[in-house]
C-alpha positions as CSV (number, residue, x, y, z in Angstrom):
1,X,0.0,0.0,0.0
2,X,3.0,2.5,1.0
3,X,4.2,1.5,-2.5
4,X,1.6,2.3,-4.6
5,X,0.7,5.8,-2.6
6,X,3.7,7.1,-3.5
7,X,3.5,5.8,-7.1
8,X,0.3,7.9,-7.4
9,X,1.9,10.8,-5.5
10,X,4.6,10.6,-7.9
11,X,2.6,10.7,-10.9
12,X,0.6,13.5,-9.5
13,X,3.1,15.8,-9.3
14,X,4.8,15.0,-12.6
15,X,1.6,16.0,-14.0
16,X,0.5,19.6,-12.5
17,X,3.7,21.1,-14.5
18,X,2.2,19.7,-17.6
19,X,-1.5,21.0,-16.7
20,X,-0.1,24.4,-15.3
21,X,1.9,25.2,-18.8
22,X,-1.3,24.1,-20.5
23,X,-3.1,26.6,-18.5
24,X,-0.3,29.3,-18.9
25,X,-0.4,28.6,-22.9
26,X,-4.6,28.3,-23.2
27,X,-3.9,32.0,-21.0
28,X,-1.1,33.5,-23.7
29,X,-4.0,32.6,-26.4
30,X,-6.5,33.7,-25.7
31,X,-5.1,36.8,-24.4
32,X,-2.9,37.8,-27.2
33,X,-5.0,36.6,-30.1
34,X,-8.2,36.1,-28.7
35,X,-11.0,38.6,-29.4
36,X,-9.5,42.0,-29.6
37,X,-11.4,45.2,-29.2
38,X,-10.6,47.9,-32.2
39,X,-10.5,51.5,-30.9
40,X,-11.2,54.3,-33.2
41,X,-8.8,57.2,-32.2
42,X,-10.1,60.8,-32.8
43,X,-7.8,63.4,-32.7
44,X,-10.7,66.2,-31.6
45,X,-7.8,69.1,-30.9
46,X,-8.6,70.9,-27.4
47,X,-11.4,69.5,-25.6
48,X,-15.0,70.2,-27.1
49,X,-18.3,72.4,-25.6
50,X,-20.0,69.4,-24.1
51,X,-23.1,69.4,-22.4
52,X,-24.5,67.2,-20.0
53,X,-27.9,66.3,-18.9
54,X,-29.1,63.2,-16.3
55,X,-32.5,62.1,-15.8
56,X,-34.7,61.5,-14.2
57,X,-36.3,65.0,-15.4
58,X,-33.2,67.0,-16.2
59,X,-34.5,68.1,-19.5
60,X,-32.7,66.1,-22.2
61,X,-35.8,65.6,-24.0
62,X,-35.9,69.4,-23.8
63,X,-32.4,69.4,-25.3
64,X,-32.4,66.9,-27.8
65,X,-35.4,68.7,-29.3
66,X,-33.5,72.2,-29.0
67,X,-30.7,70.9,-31.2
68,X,-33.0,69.3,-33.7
69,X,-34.2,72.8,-34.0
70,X,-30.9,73.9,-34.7
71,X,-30.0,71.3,-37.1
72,X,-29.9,73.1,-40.6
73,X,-28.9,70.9,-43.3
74,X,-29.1,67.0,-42.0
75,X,-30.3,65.0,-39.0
76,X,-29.1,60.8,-38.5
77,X,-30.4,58.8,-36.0
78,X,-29.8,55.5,-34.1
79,X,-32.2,54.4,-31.9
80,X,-32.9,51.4,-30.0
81,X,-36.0,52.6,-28.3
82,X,-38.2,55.6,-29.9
83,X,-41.3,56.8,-28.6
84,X,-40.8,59.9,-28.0
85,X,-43.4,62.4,-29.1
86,X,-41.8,65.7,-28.6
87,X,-38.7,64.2,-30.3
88,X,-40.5,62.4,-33.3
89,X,-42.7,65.9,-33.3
90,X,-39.4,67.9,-34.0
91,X,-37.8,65.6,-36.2
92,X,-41.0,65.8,-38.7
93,X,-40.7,69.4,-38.0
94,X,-37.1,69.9,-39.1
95,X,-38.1,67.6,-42.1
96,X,-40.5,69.7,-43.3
97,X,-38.3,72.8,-42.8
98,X,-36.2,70.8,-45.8
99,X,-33.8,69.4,-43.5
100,X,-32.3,65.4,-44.1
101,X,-33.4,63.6,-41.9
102,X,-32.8,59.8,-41.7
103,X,-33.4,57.3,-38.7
104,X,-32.5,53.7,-38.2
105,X,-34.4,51.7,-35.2
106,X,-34.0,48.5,-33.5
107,X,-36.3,45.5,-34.8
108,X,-38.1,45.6,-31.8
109,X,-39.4,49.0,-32.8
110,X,-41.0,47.9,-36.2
111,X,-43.5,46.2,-34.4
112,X,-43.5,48.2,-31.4
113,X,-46.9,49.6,-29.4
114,X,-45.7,52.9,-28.7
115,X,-43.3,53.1,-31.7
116,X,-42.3,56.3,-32.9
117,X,-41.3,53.9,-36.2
118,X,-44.9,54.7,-38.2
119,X,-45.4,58.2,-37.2
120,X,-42.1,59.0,-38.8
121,X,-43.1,56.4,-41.8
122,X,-46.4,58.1,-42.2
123,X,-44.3,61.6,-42.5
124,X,-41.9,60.2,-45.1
125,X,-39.3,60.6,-43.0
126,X,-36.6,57.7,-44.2
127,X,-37.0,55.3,-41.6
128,X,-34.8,51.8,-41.3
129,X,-34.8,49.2,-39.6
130,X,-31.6,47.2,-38.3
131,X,-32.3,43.4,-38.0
132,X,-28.4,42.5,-38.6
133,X,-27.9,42.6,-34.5
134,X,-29.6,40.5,-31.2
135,X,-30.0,44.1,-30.4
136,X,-28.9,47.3,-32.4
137,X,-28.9,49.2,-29.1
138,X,-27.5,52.6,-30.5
139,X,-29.0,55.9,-29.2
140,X,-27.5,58.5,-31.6
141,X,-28.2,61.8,-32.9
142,X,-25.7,63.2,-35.8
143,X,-27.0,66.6,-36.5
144,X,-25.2,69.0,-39.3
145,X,-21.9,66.6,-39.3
146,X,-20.9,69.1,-36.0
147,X,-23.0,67.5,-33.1
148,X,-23.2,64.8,-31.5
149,X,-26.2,63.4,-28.8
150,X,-25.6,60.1,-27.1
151,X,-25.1,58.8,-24.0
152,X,-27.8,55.8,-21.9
153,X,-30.8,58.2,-22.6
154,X,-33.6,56.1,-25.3
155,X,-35.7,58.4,-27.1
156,X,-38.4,57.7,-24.8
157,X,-40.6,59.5,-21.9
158,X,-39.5,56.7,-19.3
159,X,-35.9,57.7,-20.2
160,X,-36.8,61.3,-19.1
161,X,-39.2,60.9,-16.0
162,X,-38.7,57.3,-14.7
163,X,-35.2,56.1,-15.3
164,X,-31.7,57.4,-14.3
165,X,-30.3,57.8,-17.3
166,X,-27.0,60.4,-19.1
167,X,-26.8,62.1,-22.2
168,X,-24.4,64.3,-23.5
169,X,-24.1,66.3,-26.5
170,X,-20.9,67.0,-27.8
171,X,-19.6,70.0,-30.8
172,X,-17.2,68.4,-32.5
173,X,-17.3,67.7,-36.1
174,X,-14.2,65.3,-36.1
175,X,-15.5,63.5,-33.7
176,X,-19.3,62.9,-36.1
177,X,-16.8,61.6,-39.0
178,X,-16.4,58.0,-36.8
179,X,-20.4,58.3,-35.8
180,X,-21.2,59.0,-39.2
181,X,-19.1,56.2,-40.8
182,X,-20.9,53.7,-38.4
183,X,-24.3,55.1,-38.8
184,X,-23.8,54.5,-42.4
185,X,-22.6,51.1,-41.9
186,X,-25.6,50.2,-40.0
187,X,-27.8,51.9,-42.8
188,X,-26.4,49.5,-45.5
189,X,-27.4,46.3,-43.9
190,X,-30.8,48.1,-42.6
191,X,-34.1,47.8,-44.5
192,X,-37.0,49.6,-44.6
């Protein structure tokens, strides 16, 4: 019995080098060329006029439809949740000032209850919808290729009197050229 005890012990401990430098090299691989995430570096200069807005009931609905206003040549949007009626009101607004205006929405809002998806529809307002993701949970507004609204905050009334929620909006047109680029790689796989 002492024999074969210390055969086994033996054996044992020859083999936790072998399953510790498998470990270590499973590690190394999957750290080095496992998934990697891909940065997209914007050189923006000196920092930009940013402004920042938290809900509950901070007025970022207030704000988002302040810069929609603004907007004077072209509006993009990304939205996972829309249903918003102040917001949809000033997009159809803007639209028929002549401004672009173009939105993509989650799936989930094409068949939506509260959808802000066939008011803007009904408007002719170029609405898309992305199926390509589980969840295409952008909420983006890209307005004159100088501004940029994002942040947690849907485009929804919950997002501005129930749930704590950020949204900033930034001045910056170099940093709309990565948005942009994205938002128009979502709109190329999105349908209408």
């Amino acid at each position: 019995m002492f024999e074969f005890y210390r055969v086994r012990r033996s054996v044992f401990y020859r083999l936790v080098p072998v399953f510790a430098a498998g470990a270590l090299v499973l590690l190394c691989v999957t750290f080095f060329w496992g998934p990697t995430a891909r940065a997209i570096e914007v050189d923006i200069g000196r920092v930009p006029p940013v402004e920042v807005y938290f809900s509950p009931r901070n007025g970022a609905t207030a704000a988002i439809v302040r810069e929609i206003d603004r907007a004077r040549s072209e509006i993009r949007v990304q939205a996972y949740s829309f249903t918003s009626a102040p917001i949809a009101q000033a997009l159809l607004k803007a639209h028929t000032r002549g401004i672009k205006v173009e939105v993509i929405l989650d799936k989930s809002q094409k068949t939506g209850k509260y959808s802000s998806s066939t008011f803007l529809m009904n408007a002719r307002i170029p609405t898309y919808i992305d199926a390509e993701h589980a969840i295409a949970h952008n909420k983006i507004i890209l307005i004159d290729r100088s501004v940029v609204i994002t942040g947690s905050f849907n485009f929804t009334k919950a997002a501005e009197e129930k749930n704590a929620e950020n949204l900033l909006i930034i001045r910056s047109a170099e940093l709309v050229k990565p948005y942009l680029d994205n938002w128009q790689y979502h709109r190329n796989h999105s349908s209408t």
